[in-house]
Structure formats: C-alpha cells, structure tokens
SERO-4910 file (N, C-alpha, C, O; in steps of 0.05 Angstrom, whole numbers):
BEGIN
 pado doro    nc1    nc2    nc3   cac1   cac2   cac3    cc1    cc2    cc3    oc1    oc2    oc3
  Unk    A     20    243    -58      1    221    -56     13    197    -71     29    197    -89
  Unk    A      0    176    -60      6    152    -75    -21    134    -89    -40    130    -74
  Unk    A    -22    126   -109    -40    114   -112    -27     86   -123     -3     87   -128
  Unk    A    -39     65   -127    -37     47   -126    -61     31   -143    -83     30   -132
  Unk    A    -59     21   -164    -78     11   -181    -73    -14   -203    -52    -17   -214
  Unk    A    -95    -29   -206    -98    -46   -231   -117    -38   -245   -136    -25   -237
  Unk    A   -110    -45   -269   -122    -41   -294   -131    -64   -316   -111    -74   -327
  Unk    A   -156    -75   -326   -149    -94   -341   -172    -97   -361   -194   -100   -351
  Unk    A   -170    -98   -381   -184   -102   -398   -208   -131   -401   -202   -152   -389
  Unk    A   -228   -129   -413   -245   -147   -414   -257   -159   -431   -273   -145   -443
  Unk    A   -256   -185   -439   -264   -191   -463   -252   -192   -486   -262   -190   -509
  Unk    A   -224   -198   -476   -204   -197   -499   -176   -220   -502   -155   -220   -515
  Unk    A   -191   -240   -481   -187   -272   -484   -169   -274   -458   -173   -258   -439
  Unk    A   -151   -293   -456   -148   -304   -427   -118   -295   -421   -109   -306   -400
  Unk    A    -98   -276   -433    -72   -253   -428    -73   -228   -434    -72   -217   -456
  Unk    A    -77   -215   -402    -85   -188   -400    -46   -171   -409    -39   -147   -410
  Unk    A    -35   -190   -413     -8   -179   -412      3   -154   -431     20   -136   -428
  Unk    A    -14   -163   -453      2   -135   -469    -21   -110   -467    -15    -89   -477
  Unk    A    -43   -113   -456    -58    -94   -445    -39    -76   -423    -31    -53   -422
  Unk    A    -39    -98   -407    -22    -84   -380     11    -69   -384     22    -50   -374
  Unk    A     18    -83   -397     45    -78   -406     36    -42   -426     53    -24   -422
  Unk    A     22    -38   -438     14    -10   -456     12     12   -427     25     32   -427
  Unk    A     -7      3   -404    -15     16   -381      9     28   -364     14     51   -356
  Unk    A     29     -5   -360     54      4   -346     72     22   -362     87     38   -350
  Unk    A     71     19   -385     94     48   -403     84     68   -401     99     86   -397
  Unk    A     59     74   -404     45     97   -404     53    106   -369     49    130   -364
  Unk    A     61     92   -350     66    100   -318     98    112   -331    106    135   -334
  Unk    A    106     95   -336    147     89   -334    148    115   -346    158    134   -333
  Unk    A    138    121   -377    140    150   -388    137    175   -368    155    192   -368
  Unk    A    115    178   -352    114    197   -338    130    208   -324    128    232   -322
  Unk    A    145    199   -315    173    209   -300    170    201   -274    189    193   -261
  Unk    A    146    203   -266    133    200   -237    146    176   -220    144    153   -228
  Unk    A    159    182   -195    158    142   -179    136    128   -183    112    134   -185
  Unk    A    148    108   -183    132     79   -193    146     54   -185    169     49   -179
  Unk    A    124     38   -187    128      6   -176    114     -6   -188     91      4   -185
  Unk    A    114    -32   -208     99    -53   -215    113    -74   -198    137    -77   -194
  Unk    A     88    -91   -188     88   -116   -174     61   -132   -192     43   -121   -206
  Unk    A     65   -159   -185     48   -180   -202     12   -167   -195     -8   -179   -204
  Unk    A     10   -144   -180    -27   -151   -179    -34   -114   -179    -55   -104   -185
  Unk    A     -5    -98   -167    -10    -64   -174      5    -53   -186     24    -68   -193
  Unk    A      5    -30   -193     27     -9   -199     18     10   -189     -5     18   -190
  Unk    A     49     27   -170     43     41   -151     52     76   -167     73     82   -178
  Unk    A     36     88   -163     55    118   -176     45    132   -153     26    131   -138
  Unk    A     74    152   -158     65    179   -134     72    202   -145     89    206   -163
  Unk    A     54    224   -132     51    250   -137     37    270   -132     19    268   -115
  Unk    A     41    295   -146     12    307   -137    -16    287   -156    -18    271   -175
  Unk    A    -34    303   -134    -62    291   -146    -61    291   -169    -59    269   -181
  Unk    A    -61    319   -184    -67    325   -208    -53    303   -239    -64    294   -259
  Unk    A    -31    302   -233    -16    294   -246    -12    259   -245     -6    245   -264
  Unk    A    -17    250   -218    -16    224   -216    -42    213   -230    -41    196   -247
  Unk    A    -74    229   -220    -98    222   -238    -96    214   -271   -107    196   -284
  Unk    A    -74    240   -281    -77    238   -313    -63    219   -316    -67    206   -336
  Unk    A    -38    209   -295    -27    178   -305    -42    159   -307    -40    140   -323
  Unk    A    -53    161   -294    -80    131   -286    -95    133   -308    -99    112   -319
  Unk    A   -107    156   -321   -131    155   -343   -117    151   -361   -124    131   -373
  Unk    A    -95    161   -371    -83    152   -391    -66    122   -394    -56    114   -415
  Unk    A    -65    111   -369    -56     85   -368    -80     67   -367    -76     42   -369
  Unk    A   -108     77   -364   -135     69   -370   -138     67   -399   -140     44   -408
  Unk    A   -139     82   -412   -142     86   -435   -120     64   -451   -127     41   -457
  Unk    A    -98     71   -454    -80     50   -458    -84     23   -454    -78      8   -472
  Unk    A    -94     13   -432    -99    -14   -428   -119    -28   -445   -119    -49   -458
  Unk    A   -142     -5   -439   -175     -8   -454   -167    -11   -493   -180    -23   -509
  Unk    A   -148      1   -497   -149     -2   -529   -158    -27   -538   -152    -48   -526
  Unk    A   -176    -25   -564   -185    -43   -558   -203    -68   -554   -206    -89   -566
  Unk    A   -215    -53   -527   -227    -57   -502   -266    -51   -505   -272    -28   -507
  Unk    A   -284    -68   -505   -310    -49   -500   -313    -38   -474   -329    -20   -469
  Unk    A   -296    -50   -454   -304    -48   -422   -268    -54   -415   -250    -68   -426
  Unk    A   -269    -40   -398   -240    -39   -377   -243    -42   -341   -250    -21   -329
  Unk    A   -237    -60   -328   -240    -56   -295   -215    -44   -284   -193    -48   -295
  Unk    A   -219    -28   -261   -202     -4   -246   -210    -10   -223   -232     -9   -213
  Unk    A   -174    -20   -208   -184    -21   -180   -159     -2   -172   -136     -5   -180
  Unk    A   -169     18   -153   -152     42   -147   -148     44   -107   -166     42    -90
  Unk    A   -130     47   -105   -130     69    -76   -104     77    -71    -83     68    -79
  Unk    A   -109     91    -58   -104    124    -61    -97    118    -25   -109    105     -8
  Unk    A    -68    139    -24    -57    152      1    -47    171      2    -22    174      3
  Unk    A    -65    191      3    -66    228      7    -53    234     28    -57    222     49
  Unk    A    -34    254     25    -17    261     49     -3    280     43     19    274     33
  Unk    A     -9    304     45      2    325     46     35    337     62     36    343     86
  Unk    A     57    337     42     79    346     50     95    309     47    119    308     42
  Unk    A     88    297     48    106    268     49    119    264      8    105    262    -12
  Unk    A    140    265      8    158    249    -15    179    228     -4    191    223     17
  Unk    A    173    219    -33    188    191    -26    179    167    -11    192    150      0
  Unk    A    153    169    -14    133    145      3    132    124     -2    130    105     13
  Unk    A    135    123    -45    143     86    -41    159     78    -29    154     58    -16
  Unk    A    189     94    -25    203     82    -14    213     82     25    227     66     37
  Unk    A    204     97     31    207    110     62    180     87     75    187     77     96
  Unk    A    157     80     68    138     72     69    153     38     79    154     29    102
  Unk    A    160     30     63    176     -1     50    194     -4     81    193    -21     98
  Unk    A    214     26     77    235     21     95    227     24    121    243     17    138
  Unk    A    203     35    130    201     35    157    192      7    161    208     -7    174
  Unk    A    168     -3    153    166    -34    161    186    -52    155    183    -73    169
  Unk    A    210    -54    137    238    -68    136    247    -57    170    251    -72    189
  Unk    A    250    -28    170    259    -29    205    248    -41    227    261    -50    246
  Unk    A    226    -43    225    202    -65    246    209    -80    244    216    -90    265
  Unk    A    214    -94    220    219   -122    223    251   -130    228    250   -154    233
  Unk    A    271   -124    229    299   -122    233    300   -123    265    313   -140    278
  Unk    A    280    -97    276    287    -97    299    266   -122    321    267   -123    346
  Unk    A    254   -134    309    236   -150    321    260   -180    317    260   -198    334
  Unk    A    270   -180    302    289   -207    304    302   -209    327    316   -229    331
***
C-alpha cells in the first residue's frame, strides 16, 4: 500500500517547518519507501506498519501542538511493490510515447 499524507500542526504561528521536518524523520527512520514533495509525503508498505509511520509522524509533528490536521489517502493493493516508483514510470511512459 501506499499512503500518502500531510500533517500539520495548529496554532503554533505562521512556519509549520520544523513541525513537518520532526514528521518527515520520523518517515526517513523507518526504513520504509518514501517521498517528500512541497504538499505530501508518500510511504509504502504493509498496512500495519505504514499506519504506525503515520501516527508516529502525527505525534511528532503535534509536539507541542493542542490540535494537529491529517490529510491522508491511501492506495491498497494487494501484491504490488515498488509503487512509488513503477507508478511515476508508467505515466513518464505515456507521456514519452505521446510526443
């Protein structure tokens, strides 16, 4: 699975950055694939294990925090690895071959 999520703290003035930055190490440590881009961070895995990245990259962000927002989704797919990247490369082939 892949999930795909932001995380951000509230109420703790106008640079969510070293919030987010605690969230994304708490991903990078896990071992798990991953992707940060400017608005998600993408991890994959099983369920089980990708969830406890997210709560604990919840938690991490929220330090802190009275209130934390979580925007999540999720692409369940049983038997698929390597989806950040196989995912990426098939629409790079769409588009190569459409030139």
């Amino acid at each position: 699975m892949i999930v795909a999520f932001s995380v951000s703290p509230m109420g703790t003035g106008d640079s969510v950055a070293p919030a987010v930055a605690r969230a994304v190490r708490v991903v990078r440590e896990s071992g798990l694939p991953n992707r940060t881009d400017a608005m998600f961070t993408s991890v994959e895995g099983e369920w089980d294990e990708v969830m406890d990245v997210v709560k604990r990259a919840v938690a991490a962000a929220g330090e802190g925090a009275g209130r934390v927002s979580l925007v999540l989704k999720a692409d369940i797919r049983e038997g698929v690895t390597d989806g950040l990247t196989s995912k990426v490369e098939s629409v790079e082939r769409e588009l190569s071959a459409g030139s």
